[in-house]
C-alpha positions as CSV (number, residue, x, y, z in Angstrom):
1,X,0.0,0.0,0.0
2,X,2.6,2.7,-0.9
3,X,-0.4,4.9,-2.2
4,X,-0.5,8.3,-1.6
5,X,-4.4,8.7,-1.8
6,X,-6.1,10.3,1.2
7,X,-9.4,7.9,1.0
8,X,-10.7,4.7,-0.5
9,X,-14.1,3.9,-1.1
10,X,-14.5,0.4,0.1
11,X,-14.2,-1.3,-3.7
12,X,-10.3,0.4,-3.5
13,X,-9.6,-0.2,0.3
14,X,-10.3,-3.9,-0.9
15,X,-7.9,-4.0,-3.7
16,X,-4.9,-2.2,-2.2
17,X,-4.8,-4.5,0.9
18,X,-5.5,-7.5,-1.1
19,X,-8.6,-8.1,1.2
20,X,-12.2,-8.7,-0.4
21,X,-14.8,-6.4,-0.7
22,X,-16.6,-8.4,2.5
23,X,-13.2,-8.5,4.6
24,X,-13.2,-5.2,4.4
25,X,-17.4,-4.8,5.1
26,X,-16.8,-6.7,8.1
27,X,-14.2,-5.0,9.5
28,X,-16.1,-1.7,9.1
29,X,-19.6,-3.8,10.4
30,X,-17.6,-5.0,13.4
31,X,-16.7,-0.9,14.5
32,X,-12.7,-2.0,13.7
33,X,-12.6,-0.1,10.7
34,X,-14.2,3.5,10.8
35,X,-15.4,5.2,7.7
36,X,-16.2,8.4,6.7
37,X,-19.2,10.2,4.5
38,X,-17.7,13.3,2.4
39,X,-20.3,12.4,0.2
40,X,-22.9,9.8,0.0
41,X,-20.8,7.0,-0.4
42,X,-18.3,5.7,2.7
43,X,-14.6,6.6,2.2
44,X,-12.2,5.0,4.6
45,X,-9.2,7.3,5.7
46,X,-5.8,5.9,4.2
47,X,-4.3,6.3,7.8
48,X,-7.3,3.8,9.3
49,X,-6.8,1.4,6.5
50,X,-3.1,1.5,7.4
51,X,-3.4,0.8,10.5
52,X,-6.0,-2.1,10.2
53,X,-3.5,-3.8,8.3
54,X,-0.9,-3.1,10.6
55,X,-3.0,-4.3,13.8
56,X,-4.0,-7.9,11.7
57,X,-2.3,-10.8,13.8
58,X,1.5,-11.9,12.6
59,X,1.0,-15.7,12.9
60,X,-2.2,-17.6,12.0
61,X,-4.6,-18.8,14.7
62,X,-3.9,-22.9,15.4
């Protein structure tokens, strides 16, 4: 994610983490990922999407 965008709508937040579009619905569902309304559709902050990545567990669960 070496972007230098501001926001993603969710369809982009998706594609530059590599998540899908539901991942990424969850996460904002779930209150982990906030998202903000500029307009009428949700933009998610590039600092937030950042660090949601960032906070994603290193090892997977056993």
């Amino acid at each position: 994610m070496s972007d230098t965008r501001v926001s993603y709508p969710i369809r982009d937040a998706a594609a530059a983490t590599g998540y899908s579009e539901s991942t990424i619905r969850r996460a904002v569902a779930a209150g982990e990922l906030p998202v903000h309304y500029p307009a009428q559709r949700p933009v998610i902050l590039a600092e937030d999407l950042h660090a949601w990545v960032a906070g994603a567990p290193t090892e997977r669960a056993s």
